[in-house]
N, C-alpha and C positions, 0 to 999 in steps of 0.2 A: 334671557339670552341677549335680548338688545342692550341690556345693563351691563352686561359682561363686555359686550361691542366695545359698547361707548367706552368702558374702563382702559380696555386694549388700544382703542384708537386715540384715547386723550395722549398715553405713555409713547404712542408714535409721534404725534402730531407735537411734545414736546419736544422731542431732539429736533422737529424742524424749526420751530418758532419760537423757542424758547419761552422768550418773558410775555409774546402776544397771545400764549395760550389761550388766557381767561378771555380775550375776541373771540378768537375765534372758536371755542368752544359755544362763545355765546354763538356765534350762527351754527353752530350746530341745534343748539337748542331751536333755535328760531325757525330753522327748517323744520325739527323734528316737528313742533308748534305748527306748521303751516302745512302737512302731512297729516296731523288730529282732526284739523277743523275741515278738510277734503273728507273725512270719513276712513283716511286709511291707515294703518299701520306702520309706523318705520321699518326700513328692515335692513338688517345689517348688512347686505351686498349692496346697496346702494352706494354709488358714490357719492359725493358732496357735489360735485358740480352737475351731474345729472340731475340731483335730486333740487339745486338750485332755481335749473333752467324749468325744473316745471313747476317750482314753487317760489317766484320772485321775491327777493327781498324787499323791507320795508324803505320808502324812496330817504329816508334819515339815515339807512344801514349803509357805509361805505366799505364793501369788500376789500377795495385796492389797498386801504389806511389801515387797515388788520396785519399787512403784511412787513417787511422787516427786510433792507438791504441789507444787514449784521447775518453772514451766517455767524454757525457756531464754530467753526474755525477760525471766521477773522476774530471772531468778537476773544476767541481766547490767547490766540495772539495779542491780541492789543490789551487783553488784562496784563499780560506780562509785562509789558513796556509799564501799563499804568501801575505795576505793583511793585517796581524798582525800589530799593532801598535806599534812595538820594533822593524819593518824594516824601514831601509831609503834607501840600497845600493839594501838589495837581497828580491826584490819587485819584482808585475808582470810585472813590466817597464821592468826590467832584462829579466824574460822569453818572452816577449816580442821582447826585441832588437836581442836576441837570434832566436827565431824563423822567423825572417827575414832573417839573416844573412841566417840561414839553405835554406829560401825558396830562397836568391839570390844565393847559392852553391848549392843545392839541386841537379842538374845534376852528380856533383862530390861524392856522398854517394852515398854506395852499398844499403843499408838500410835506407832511411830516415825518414821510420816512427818510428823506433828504436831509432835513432837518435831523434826525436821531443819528446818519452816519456823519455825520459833519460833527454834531457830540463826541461819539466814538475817536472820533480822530482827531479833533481838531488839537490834543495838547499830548497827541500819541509822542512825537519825539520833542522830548525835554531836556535840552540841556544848559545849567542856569551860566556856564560861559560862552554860550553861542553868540554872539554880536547881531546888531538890528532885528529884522523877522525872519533869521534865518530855520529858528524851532517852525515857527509858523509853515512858513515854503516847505521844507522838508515832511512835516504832518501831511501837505495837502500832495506834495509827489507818494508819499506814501498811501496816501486812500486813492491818489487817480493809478498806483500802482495793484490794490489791492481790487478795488472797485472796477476795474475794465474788465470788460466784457458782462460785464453783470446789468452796467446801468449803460444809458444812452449818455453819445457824446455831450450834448449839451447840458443835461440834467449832472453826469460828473464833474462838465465846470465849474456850474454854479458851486456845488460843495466844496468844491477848491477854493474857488474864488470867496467862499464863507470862509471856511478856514484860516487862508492869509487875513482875511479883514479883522484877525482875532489881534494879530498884532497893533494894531490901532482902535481897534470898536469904533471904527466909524464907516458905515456901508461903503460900499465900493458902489463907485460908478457905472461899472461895465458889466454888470448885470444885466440879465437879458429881455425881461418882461416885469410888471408892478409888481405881480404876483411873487416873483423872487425877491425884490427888491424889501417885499414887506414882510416876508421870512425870515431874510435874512438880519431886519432890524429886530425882532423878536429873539434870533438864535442871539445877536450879542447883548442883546439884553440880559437873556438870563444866563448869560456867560456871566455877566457882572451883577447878579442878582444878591449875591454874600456882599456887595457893598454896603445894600441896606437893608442887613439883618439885622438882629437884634445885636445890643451891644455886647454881653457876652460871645455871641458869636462870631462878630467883627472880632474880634482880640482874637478870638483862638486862630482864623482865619490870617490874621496879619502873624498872628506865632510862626505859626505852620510857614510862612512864605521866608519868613526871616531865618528859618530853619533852611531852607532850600540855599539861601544866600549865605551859610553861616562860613563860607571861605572870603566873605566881603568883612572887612574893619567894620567899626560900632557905626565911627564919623562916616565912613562910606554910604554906607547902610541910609542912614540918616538924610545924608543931602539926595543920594538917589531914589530914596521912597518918598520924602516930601516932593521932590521934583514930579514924580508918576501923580500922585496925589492930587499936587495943585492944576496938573493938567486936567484933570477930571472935574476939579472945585472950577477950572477957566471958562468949562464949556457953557453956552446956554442952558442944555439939558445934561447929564449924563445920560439916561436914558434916550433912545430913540422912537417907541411905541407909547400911546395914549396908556395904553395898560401901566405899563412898568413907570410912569411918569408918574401916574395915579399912587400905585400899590407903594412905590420903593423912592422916586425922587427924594421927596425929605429928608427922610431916613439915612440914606446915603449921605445925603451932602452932610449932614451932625455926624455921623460917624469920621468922614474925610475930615474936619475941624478938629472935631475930637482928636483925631489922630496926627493931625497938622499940632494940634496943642502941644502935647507930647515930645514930637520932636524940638521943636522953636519954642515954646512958650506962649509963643498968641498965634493966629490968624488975623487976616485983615475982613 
């Protein structure tokens, strides 16, 4: 009977939480776990937060980070904009490879469910003749438009305020506390994590964007991508986290050369 529970309740608790099932499953387990070692039985009228409050989780189990500002209507809304047929680079493969990364750092963000809708959205409206950061602004009205009432005022600025900083990848100042501050160097980091991938996957990567641009001339193409490029080659770091300076720094900067080569013929 409890197996059949648990079966019915996983099938519910998926249309809420979609991709966090396998968490939160796991505190289901965890409870069920700490309910054996009391001597007593599970039992399927139980709810999870009763059954919580008399069987404390372990002080390493973070309940709040199991959970998910993406429902499953925004999130399917926002597949659709990322499933448009004018993308090839900032596709849901992107948010994708993105929300991995976050779940193998996840330990490292003060915030990661802030972190995952700022993913979600941050490359929600794309359009490759938009002028300055105007895709950028428009993503972050679009999540403080989707997102209110759901999050608190301050915590939806901050993911705005991520969001625009995507048009430069470089932290924003007006960030509210460290804690944001060092979230938010982590999200653009692995916003630009495909810099330093492998070099097969650099190409396919610069393909795919050169695909989005393909109403730009060869020459256009050319002076504007080594421009974006060498800004990156200009910086101290590209990266901004000890992590990603470690893991990708190098890597990145031989692929922008590489790629500088290409177009010009040398680097300096």
């Amino acid at each position: 009977m409890i197996e059949k529970f648990e079966v019915q309740e996983e099938g519910r608790m998926r249309l809420m939480y979609g991709a966090h099932i396998s968490q939160i499953m796991r505190v289901r387990q965890l409870r069920n776990d700490c309910l054996v070692e009391r001597g007593e039985t599970p039992r399927a009228e139980q709810s999870s937060s009763l059954v919580l409050l008399m069987c404390p989780l372990p002080q390493n189990i973070n309940l709040a980070s199991m959970m998910t500002l993406i429902s499953d209507h925004i999130r399917d809304k926002l597949k659709e904009l990322y499933s448009h047929t004018s993308r090839h680079y900032h596709t849901l493969n992107h948010i994708e490879a993105l929300l991995t990364l976050l779940s193998t750092h996840r330990e490292k963000f003060h915030d990661p469910e802030a972190i995952e809708a700022a993913i979600w959205f941050h490359d929600a409206i794309y359009n490759v003749h938009a002028q300055g950061n105007c895709n950028e602004v428009q993503s972050a009205q679009l999540a403080g438009s989707m997102l209110s009432g759901l999050v608190d005022a301050t915590r939806l600025k901050g993911i705005q305020v991520m969001i625009e900083a995507t048009a430069t990848h470089t932290v924003p100042d007006e960030l509210q506390s460290s804690e944001v501050v060092a979230d938010a160097a982590l999200f653009l980091d692995i916003d630009l994590s495909v810099l330093g991938a492998e070099e097969e996957a650099f190409d396919e990567y610069e393909g795919a964007v050169r695909k989005e641009y393909g109403h730009v001339d060869e020459q256009g193409w050319r002076e504007g991508r080594a421009a974006v490029l060498r800004g990156f080659l200009d910086r101290e770091w590209i990266y901004h986290s000890d992590i990603f300076r470690g893991l990708l720094e190098e890597k990145a900067r031989a692929n922008l050369r590489r790629s500088l080569e290409r177009f010009s013929g040398s680097v300096p």
